[in-house]
Residue, then its C-alpha position, 0 to 999 in steps of 0.5 A: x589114695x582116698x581108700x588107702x588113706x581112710x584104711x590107714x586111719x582106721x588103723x590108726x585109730x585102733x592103734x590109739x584105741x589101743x594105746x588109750x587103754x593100755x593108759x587106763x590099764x597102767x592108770x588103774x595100776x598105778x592107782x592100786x599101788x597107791x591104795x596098797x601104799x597107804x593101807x601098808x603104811x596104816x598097819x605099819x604105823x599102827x605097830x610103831x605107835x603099838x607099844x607106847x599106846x597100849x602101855x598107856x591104855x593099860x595104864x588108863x585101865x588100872x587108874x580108872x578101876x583104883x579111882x572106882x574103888x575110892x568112890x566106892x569106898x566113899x560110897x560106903x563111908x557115906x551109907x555109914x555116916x547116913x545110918x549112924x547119923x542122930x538128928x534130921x539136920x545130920x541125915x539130910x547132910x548125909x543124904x546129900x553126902x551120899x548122892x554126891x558119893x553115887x554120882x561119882x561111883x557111876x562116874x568113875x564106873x562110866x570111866x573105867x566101861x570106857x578106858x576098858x572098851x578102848x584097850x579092848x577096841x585097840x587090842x582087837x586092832x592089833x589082832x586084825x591088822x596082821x591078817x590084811x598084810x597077806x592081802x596086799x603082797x598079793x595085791x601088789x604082786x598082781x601088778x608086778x605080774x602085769x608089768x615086767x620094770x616092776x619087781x616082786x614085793x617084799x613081805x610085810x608092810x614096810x616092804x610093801x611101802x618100800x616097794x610102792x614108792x618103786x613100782x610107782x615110779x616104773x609106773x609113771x616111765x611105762x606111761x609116759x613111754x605110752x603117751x609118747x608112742x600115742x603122740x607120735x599115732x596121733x601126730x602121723x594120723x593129722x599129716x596123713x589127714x591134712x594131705x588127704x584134705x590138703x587142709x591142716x587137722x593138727x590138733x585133732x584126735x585120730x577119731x576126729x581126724x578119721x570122721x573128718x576124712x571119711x565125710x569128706 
């Protein structure tokens, strides 16, 4: 029984070792589905804040070139008042004057460099996401090849957050229905070794228990 019972073992074991990577499998599968989950409901909310946030960058744009045209305009009030000023008591008030009116031309000239970046920056955005979309149908469509409960995806992020929430379930059942059948090899792989030892294993992996056996 000795020979018989290590081969089976070792049969086992396989079997376990097969089990325990098709866990992975679905481990890394699932870990996918949630990556592609929380890049699609990136793009998705991005869209959705789209419309009112580039209202108000605009918005920001045009009050920061109106606030840089006022200053200018003091700017030149000031250059003015210093020329025309007739005393040294009148031309230092305006040289003061002026360098207050400069610093708040490269103030509001600053303002409007970065109400114009970030218009730019979400408009190039808005441009770049759609293009990543395509990338995670088939992402997602990958997975859905490799496990049958898990259905195709639909088009677009919104589907794709749709269907995440689905494929991840399908997911959780076949692992779950993998641990089961690894516990059942497990468990039958410590009853043959404690017959074998005529000592209890329960507790121990296939592995151990095949160690033990061998060794013994």
């Amino acid at each position: 029984m000795g020979a018989r019972a290590i081969d089976d073992l070792r049969l086992l074991a396989r079997r376990d070792e097969e089990l325990a990577a098709e866990a992975a499998g679905l481990s890394e599968l699932d870990a996918e589905c949630s990556r592609i989950r929380e890049r699609a409901e990136a793009i998705d909310g991005f869209f959705a804040r789209y419309p009112d946030e580039a209202a108000r960058r605009v918005a920001a744009v045009t009050e920061a070139r109106a606030e840089l045209e006022t200053r200018r305009t003091d700017l030149g009030a000031a250059q003015s008042a210093l020329a025309a000023a007739k005393d040294e008591e009148a031309r230092t008030y305006a040289r003061h004057t002026l360098e207050r009116a400069e610093d708040h031309v490269r103030v509001a000239d600053a303002a409007l460099d970065r109400a114009e970046l970030a218009n730019r920056e979400l408009e190039e955005e808005a441009a770049a996401l759609p293009a990543e979309v395509p990338d995670l149908e088939r992402r997602a469509r990958a997975i859905a090849e490799q496990v049958a409960e898990v259905p195709a995806p639909g088009e677009g992020p919104r589907a794709l957050v749709e269907w995440s929430s689905g494929a991840h379930a399908e997911l959780f059942v076949a692992a779950s229905q993998i641990a089961t059948r690894r516990d059942a090899v497990i468990r039958e792989a410590n009853e043959l070794a404690t017959a074998v030892l005529a000592e209890p294993t329960y507790g121990s992996t296939v592995a151990q228990v095949v160690s033990r056996v061998e060794n013994h």
